[in-house]
N, C-alpha and C positions, 0 to 999 in steps of 0.2 A: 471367175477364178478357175472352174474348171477348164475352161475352155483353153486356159492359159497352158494348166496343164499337163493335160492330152498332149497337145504340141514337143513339147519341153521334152517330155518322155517319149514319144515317137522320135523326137532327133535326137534321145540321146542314146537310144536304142540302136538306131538306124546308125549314127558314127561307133559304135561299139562291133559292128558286124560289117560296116566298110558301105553301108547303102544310105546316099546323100538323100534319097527322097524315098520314104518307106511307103505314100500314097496312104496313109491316113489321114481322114478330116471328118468333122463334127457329126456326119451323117454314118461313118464307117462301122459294119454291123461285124468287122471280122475280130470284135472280142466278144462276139455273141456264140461263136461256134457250139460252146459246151449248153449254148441254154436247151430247156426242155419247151420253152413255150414260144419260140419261133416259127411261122408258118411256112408252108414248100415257098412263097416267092421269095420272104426274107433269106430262109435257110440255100436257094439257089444264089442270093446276090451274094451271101456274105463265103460259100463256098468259089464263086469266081473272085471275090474280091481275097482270098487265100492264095487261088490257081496266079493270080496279078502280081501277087509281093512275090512267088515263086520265083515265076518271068523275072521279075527284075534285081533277083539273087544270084539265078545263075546268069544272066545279061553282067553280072557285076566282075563275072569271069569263076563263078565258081563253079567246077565241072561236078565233082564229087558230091556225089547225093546224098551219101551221108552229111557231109557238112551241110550240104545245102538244109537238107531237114533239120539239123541244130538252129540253125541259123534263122530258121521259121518258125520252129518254136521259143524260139527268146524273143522271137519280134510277137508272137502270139501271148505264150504266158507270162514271159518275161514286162512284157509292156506292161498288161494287165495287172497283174498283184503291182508293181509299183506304181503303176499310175492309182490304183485304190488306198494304197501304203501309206502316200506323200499324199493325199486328199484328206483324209482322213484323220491321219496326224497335224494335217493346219488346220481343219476345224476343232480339233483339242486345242493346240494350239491360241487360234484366235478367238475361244469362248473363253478360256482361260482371260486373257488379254484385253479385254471389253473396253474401250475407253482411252488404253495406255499407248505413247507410242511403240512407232516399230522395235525402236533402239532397244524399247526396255523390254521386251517381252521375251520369254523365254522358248529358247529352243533347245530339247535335249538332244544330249547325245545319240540316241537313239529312237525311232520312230515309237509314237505313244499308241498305235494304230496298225493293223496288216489289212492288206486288203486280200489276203486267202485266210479265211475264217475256219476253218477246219483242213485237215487232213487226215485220211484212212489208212493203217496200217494193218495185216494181216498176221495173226500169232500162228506161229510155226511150230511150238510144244505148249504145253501144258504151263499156266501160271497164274499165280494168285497175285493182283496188284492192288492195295488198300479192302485189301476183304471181295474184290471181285475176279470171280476163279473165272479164266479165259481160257477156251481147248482149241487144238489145233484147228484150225478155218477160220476161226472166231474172226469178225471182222472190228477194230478198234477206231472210234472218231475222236480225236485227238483235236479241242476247240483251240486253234493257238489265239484266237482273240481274248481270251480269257488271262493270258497272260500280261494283258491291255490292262488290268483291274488290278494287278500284284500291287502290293504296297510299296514296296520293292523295284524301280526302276530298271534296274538289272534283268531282271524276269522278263523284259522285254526282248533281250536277247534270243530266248526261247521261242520267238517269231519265226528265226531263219533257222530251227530244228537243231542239233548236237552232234558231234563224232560226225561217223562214216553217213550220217543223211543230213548234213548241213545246206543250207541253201548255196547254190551255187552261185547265186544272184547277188549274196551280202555283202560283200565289198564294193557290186555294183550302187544295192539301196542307199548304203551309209553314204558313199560319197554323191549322190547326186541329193539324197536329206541335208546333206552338211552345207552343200554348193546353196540351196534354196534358203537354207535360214542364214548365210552369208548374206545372200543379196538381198535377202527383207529387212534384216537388221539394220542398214545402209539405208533406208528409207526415214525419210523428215516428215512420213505423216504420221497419223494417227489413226490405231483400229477402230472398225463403227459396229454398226450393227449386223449379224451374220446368220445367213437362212442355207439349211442342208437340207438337198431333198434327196435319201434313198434312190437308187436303181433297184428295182426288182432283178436278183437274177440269181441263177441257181448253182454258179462257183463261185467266182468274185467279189467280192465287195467294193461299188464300185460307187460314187454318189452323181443323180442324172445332172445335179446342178451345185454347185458349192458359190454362194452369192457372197461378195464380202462389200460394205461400205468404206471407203477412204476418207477420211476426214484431214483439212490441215493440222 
């Protein structure tokens, strides 16, 4: 199931920014950039395999470098937080779902899941928020996974951040969430049994293997 996808979000990434082959595949270490525990050979492959999707951005006709670096970083973080978003949200998903078919099982409107588990914020005056007085530097970690556990479904919203720091992604997530539980729903089997195994890593949230059984 993962393997599925990776795929899925590489091309829907890659048609979002006009590059038909964005040169991802199952071995690709360039959502490993931000890890700490990468070695110099890994850390050289996955910085040429960065220097490679450049190449074939601006090959794509894009001269402007600023674009170009947009454009690299959505194929970087952008890929990343959704492909762990939509993984993560099907194994809710289909633990929920144990047994039942596709037809019947529920997909919300909103991912139950983020695959960016935090986010850091720096206070710039003086503030007290639930009895915790914050001064200026102070650095704030902000779990938005925890917004995963609201009782509250809406709270989920709180994944792609409020106001002026909204995710700029979220239009992109909901509709490629909405397109995958279309096309599950449409399916005449039945869910089986389901194994998630964690990726170690130090931004993302990403899972190294997401197994699903199909049943008739």
């Amino acid at each position: 199931m993962a393997e599925a996808i990776e795929p899925f979000v590489a091309d829907f990434m890659g048609a979002l920014i006009d590059i038909e082959d964005a040169g991802f595949d199952a071995d690709s270490l360039i959502s490993r950039i931000f890890s700490r525990g990468m070695g110099i050979a890994k850390r050289k492959r996955a910085e040429a395999e960065v220097a490679a999707l450049r190449a074939r951005i601006e090959a794509s006709g894009v001269s402007d470098q600023a674009d170009v670096g947009q454009k690299l970083a959505m194929m970087i973080l952008g890929r990343d937080a959704l492909t762990g978003t939509i993984a993560y949200s099907l194994r809710d998903v289909f633990e929920a779902g144990q047994g039942r078919p596709f037809a019947a099982l529920d997909f919300p409107e909103l991912p139950s899941s983020t695959g960016v588990p935090y986010i850091e914020r720096m206070a710039h005056e003086r503030v007290t928020i639930d009895g915790l007085a914050l001064q200026p530097g102070d650095r704030v970690r902000i779990m938005l996974r925890a917004f995963g556990h609201s009782g509250d479904p809406r709270d989920r919203a709180q994944f792609f951040g409020t106001g002026a720091h909204t995710c700029l992604g979220r239009p992109i997530a909901l509709e490629a969430w909405a397109a995958i539980g279309a096309f599950l729903s449409g399916l005449p089997t039945t869910v089986g049994p389901l194994r998630c195994t964690p990726r170690n890593d130090d931004i993302f949230a990403i899972p190294a293997s997401l197994e699903l059984e199909v049943r008739p």
